[in-house]
LOZAPA-128494 format. One line per 2 residues: number of its first residue (from 1); their letters; for each residue x, y, z of N, C-alpha, C. Coordinates in steps of 0.1 Angstrom, whole numbers, plus 2048, in hexadecimal, padded with zeros to 3 digits. Layout:
N
NUM = a = X:Y:Z:X:Y:Z:X:Y:Z | ...
This chain:
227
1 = xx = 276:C7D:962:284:C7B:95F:28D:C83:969 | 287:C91:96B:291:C99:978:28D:C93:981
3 = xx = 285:C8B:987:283:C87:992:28B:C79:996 | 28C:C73:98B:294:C61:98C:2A5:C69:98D
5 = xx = 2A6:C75:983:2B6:C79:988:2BC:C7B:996 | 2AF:C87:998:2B2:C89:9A7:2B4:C7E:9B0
7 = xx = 2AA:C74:9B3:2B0:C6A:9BC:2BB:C62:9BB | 2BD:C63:9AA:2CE:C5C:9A8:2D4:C68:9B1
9 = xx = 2D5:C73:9B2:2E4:C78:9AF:2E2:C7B:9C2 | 2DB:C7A:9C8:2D2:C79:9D5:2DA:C6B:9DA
11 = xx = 2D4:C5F:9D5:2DC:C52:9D7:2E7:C4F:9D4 | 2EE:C59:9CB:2FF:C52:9C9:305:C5C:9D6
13 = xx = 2FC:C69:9D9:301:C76:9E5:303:C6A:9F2 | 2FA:C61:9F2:2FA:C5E:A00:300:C4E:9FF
15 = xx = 304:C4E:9F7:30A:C3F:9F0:31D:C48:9F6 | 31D:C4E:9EC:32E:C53:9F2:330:C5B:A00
17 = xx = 326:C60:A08:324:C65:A15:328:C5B:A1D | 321:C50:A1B:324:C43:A25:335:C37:A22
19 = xx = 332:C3F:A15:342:C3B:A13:34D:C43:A1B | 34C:C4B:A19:357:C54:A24:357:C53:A30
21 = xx = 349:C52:A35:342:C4F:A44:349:C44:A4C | 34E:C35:A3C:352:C2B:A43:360:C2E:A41
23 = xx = 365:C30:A3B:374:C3A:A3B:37C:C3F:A41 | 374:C49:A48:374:C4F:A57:374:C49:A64
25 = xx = 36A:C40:A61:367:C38:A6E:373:C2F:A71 | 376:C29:A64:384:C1E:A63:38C:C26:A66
27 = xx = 391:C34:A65:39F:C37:A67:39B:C40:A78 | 397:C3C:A7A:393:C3F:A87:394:C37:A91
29 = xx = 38F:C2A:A8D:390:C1F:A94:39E:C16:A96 | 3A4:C17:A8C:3B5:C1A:A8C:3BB:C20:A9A
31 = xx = 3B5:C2E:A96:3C1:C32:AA4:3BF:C2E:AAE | 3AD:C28:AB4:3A9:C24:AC0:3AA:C12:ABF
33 = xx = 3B2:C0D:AB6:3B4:BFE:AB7:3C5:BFE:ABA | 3CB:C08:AB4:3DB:C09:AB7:3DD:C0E:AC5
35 = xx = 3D7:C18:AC9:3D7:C1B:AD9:3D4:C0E:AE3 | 3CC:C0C:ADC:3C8:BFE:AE8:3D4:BF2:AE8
37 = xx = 3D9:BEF:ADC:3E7:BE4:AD9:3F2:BE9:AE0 | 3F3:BFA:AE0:402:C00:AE0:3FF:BFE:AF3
39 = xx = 3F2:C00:AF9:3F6:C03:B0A:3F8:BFC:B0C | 3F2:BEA:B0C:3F0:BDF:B0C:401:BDB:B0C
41 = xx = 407:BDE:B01:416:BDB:AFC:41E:BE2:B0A | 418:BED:B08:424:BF4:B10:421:BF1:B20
43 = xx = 412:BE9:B23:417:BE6:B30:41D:BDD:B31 | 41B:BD1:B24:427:BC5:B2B:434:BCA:B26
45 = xx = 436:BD4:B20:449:BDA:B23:44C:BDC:B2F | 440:BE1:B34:444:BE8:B43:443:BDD:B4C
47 = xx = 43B:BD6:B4C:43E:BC7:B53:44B:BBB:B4F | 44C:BBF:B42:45D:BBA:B42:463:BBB:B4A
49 = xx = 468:BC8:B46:473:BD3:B4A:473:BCE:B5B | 466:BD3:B63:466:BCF:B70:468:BC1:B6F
51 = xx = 468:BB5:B69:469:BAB:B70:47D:BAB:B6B | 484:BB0:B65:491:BB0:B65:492:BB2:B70
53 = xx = 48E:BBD:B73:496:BC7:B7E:496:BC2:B8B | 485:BB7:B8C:483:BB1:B9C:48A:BA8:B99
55 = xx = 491:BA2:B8C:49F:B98:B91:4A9:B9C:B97 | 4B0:BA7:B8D:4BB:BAE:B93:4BF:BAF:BA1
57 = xx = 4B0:BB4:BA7:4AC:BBB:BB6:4B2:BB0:BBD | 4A8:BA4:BB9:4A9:B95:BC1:4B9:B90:BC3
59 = xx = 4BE:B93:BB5:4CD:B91:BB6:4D9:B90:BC2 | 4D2:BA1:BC3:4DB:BA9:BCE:4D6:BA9:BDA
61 = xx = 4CC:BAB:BDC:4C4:BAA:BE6:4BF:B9E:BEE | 4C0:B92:BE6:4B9:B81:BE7:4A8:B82:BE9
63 = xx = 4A2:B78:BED:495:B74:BEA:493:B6B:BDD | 480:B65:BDB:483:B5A:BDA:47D:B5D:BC5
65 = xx = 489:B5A:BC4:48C:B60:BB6:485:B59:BAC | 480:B4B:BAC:47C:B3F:BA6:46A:B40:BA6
67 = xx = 468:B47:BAE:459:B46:BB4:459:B53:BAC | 45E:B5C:BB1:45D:B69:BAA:458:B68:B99
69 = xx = 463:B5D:B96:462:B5F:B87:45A:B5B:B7E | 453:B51:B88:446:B44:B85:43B:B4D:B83
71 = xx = 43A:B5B:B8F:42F:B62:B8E:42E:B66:B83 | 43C:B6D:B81:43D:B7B:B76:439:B72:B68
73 = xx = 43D:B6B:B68:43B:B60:B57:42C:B5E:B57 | 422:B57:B60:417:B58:B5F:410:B65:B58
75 = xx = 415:B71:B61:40B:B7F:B5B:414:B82:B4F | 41E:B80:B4D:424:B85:B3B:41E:B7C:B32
77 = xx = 419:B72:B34:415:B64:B2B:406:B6F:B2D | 3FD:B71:B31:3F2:B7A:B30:3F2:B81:B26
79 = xx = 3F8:B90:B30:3FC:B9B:B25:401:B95:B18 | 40A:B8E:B15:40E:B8E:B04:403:B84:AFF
81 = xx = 3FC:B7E:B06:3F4:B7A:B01:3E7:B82:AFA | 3E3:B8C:B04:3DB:B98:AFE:3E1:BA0:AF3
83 = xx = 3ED:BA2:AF5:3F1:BAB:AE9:3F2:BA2:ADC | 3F7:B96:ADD:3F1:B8F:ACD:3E4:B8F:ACA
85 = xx = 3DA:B8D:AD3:3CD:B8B:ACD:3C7:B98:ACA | 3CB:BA4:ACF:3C8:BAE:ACB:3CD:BB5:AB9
87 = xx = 3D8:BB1:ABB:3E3:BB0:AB3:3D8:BAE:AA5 | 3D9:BA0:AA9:3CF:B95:A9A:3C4:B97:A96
89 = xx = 3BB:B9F:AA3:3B0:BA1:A9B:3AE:BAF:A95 | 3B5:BBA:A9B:3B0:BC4:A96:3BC:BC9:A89
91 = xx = 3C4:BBE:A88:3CB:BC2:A7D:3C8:BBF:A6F | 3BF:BB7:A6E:3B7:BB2:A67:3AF:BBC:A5D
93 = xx = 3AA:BC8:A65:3A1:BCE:A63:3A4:BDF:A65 | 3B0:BE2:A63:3BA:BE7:A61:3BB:BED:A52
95 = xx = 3B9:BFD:A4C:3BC:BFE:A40:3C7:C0D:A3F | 3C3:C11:A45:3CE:C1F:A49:3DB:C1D:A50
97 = xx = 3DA:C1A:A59:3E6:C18:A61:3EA:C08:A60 | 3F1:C04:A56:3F6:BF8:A4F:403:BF8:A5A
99 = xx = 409:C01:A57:417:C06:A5E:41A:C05:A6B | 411:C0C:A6E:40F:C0A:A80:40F:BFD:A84
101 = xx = 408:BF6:A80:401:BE8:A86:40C:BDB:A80 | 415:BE4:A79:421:BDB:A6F:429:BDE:A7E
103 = xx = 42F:BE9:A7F:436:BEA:A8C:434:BE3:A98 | 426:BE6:AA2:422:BE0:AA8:426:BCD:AA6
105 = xx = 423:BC9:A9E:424:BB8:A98:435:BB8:A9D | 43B:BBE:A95:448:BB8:A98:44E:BBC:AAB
107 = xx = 448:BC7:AAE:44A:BCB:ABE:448:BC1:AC7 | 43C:BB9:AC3:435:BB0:AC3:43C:BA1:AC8
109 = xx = 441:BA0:ABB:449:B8F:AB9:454:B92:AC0 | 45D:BA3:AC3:468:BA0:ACA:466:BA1:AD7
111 = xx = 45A:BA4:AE0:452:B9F:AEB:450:B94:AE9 | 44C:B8E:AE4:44D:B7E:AE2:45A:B77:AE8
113 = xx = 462:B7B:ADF:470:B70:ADE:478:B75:AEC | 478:B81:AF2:47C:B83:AFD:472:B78:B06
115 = xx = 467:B78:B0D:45E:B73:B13:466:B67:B10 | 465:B5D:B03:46D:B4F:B05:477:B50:B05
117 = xx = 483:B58:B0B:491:B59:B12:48E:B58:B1F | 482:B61:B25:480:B65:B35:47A:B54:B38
119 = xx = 475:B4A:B32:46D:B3E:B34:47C:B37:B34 | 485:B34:B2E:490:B2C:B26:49B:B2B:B32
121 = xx = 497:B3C:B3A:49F:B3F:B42:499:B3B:B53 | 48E:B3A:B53:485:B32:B61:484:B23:B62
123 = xx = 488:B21:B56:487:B11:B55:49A:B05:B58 | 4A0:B13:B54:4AC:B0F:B52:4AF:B0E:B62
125 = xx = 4B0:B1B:B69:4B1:B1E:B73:4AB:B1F:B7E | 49F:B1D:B7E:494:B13:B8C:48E:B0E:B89
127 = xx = 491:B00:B80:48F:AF3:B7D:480:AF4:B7B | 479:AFC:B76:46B:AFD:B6F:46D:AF3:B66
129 = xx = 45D:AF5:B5D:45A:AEC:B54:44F:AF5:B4D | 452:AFD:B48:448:B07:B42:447:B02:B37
131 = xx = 440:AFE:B2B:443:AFA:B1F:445:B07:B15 | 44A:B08:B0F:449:B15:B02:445:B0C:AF5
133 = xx = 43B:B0E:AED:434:B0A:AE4:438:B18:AD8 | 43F:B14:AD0:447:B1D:AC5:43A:B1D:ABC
135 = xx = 431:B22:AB7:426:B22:AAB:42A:B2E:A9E | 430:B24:A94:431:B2C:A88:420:B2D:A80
137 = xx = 41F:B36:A7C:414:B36:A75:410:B3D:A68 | 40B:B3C:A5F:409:B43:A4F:3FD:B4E:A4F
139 = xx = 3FF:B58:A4C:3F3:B63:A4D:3E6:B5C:A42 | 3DC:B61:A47:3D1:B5B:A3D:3D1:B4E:A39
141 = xx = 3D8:B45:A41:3D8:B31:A3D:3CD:B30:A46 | 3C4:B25:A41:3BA:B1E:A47:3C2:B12:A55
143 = xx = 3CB:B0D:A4A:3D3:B02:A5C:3D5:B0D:A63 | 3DF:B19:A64:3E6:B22:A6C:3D8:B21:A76
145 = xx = 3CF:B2C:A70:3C5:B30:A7C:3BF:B23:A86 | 3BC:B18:A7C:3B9:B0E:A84:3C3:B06:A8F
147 = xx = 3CE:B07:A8E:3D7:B04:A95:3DB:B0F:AA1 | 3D8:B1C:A9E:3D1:B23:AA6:3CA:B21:AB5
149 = xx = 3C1:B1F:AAA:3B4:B1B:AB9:3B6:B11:ABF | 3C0:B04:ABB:3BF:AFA:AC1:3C8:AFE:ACC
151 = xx = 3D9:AFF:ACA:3DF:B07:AD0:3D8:B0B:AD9 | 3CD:B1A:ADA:3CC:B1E:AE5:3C1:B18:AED
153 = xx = 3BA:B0A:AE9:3B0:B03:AEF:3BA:AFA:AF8 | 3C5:AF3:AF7:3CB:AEA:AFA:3D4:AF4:B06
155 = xx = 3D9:B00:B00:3E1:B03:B0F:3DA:B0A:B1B | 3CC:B0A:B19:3C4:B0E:B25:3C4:B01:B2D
157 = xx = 3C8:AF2:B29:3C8:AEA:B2D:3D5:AE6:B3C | 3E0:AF1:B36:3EC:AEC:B3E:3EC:AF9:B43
159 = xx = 3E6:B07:B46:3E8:B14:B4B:3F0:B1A:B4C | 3FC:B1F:B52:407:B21:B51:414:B17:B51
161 = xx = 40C:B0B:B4F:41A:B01:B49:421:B06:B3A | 416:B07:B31:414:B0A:B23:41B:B1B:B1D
163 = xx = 423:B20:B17:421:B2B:B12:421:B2C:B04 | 418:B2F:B00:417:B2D:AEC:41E:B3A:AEA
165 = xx = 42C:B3C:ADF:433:B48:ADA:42E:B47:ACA | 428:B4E:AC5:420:B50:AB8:428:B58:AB1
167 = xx = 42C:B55:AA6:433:B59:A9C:430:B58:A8B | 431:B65:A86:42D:B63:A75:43A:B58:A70
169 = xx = 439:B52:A69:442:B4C:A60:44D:B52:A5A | 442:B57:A52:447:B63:A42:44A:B72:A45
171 = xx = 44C:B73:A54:44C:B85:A5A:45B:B82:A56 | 45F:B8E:A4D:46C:B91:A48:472:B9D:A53
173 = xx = 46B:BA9:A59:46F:BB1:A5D:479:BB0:A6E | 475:BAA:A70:47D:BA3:A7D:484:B97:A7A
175 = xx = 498:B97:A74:49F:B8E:A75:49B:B7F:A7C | 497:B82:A8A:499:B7B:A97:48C:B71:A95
177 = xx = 480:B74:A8F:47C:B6B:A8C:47D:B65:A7E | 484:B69:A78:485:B5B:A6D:493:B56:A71
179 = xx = 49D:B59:A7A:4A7:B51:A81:4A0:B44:A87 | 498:B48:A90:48F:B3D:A95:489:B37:A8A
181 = xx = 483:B38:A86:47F:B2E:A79:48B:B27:A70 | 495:B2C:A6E:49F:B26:A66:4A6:B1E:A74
183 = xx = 4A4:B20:A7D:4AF:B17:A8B:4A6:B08:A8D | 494:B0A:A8B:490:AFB:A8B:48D:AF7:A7A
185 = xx = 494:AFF:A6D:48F:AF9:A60:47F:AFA:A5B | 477:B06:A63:46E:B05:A5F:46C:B0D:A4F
187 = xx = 463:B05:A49:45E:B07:A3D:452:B09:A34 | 447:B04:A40:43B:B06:A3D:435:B07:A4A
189 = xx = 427:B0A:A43:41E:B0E:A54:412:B0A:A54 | 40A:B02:A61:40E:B0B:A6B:41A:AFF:A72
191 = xx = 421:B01:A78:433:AFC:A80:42C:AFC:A8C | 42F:AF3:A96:435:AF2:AA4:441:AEE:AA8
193 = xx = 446:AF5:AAC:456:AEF:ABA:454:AEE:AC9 | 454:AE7:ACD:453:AE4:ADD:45E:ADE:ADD
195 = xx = 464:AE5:AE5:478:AE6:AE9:47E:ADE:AD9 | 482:AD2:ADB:486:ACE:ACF:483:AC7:AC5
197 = xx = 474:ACA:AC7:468:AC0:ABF:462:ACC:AB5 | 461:AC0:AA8:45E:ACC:AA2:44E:AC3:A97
199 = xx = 446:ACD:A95:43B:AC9:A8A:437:AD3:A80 | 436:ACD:A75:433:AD5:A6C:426:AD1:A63
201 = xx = 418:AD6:A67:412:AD5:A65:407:AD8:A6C | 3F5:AD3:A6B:3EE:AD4:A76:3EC:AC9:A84
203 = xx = 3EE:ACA:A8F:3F1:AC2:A9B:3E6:AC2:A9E | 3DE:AB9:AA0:3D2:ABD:AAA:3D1:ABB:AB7
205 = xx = 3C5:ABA:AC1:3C5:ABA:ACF:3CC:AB4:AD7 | 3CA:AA5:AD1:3CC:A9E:ADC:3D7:A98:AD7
207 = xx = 3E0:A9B:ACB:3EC:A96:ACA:3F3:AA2:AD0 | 3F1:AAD:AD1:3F9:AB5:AD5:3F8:ABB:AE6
209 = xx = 3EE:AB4:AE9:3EA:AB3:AFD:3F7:AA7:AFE | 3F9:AA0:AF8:3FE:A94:AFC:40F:A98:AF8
211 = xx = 413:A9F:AF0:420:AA1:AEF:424:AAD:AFA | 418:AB9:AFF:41E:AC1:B07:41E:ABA:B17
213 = xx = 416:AB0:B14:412:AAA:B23:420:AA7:B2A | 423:A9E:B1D:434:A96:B1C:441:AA2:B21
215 = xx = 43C:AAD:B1A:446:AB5:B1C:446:ABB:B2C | 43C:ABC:B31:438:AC2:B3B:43B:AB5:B47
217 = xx = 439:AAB:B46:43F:A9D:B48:44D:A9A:B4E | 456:AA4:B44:463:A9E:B3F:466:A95:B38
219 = xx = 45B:A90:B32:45C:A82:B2A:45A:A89:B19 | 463:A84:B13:463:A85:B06:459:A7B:B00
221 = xx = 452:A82:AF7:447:A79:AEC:44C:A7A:AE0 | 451:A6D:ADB:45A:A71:AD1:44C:A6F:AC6
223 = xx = 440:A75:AC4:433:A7B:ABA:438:A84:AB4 | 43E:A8E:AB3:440:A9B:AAA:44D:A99:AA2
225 = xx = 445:A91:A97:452:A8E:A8B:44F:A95:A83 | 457:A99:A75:453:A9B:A6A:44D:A95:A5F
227 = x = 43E:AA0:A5E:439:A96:A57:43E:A96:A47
């Protein structure tokens, strides 16, 4: 009987050992998942910031300002692209620093919506054709994620023609994106907008190669009605 106790009180010892072990480990892994988002973030601030500034320069100075901006859009479409995906997965798995990674998110989306001003603004004024692909999306929805991956299968297709701007729906803490959501009436998810096209629902491959093609084209595909 002392002997069946002992192993209990032995097995619950190393039953709650390993519980704190993973405890530990999680809130650990935290600080070294936020460090990695926050340098990531703050280089493409710093590559913002410089690509304002190499307009300004260009301004006063002249050079060829259109090429310049083609480049700079390419590597910010990158970078913010790393910072979402890092974003998504390690937030997931996230139990301590809830807060942190709440900040980061919205730092995040307003890196976003700048980035589709800097695109809005190359297209306007050296006759580009970059598409901006607006993606509203629902946390934990099965279409969201899947619409997702199509999304980013389909704009490896057009390389820097394509820029996907990824956005929660239901994120309340940043105004600016539920303005954008209330400016195309979105109301469920997962949403696409390509300039003034709008879908609500899941799009798949090849209907949605074919409407960015259009865009990229200059030809409107009048395909993205509501369903």
């Amino acid at each position: 009987m002392k002997k069946h106790k002992n192993i209990f009180v032995t097995s619950l010892l190393l039953t709650v050992l390993i519980f704190i072990a993973g405890i530990l480990m999680n809130y650990g892994l935290d600080f070294v998942r936020i460090n990695v988002i926050s340098d990531v973030m703050l280089s493409h601030e710093l590559s913002t910031e410089s690509y304002v500034i190499e307009q300004e320069f260009i301004n006063t100075f002249g050079g060829a300002r259109c090429d310049v901006m083609a480049k700079r859009i390419s590597s910010l479409k990158e970078e913010i692209r790393q910072v979402g995906a890092d974003l998504g997965s390690y937030s997931r798995f996230s139990f301590f620093k809830k807060r942190d990674f709440d900040y980061l998110k919205r730092k995040y989306f307003l890196l976003e919506l700048e980035f589709l001003n800097h695109i809005e603004k190359l297209n306007r004024e050296c006759g580009r054709s970059v598409v901006p692909v607006i993606f509203f999306y629902e946390i934990d929805q099965d279409d969201s994620e899947r619409q997702g991956f199509i999304l980013q299968e389909v704009s490896k297709n057009f390389e820097d023609g394509v820029v996907v701007i990824t956005l929660d729906k239901d994120y309340e803490d940043e105004p600016l994106v539920g303005l954008l959501a209330l400016k195309y009436n979105v109301t469920r998810a997962p949403a696409i907008i390509i300039n003034d096209f709008k879908r609500q629902g899941l799009v798949f491959d090849k209907e949605l190669s074919a409407v960015i093609r259009g865009q990229v084209n200059g030809k409107d595909k009048e395909i993205f009605q509501e369903e």
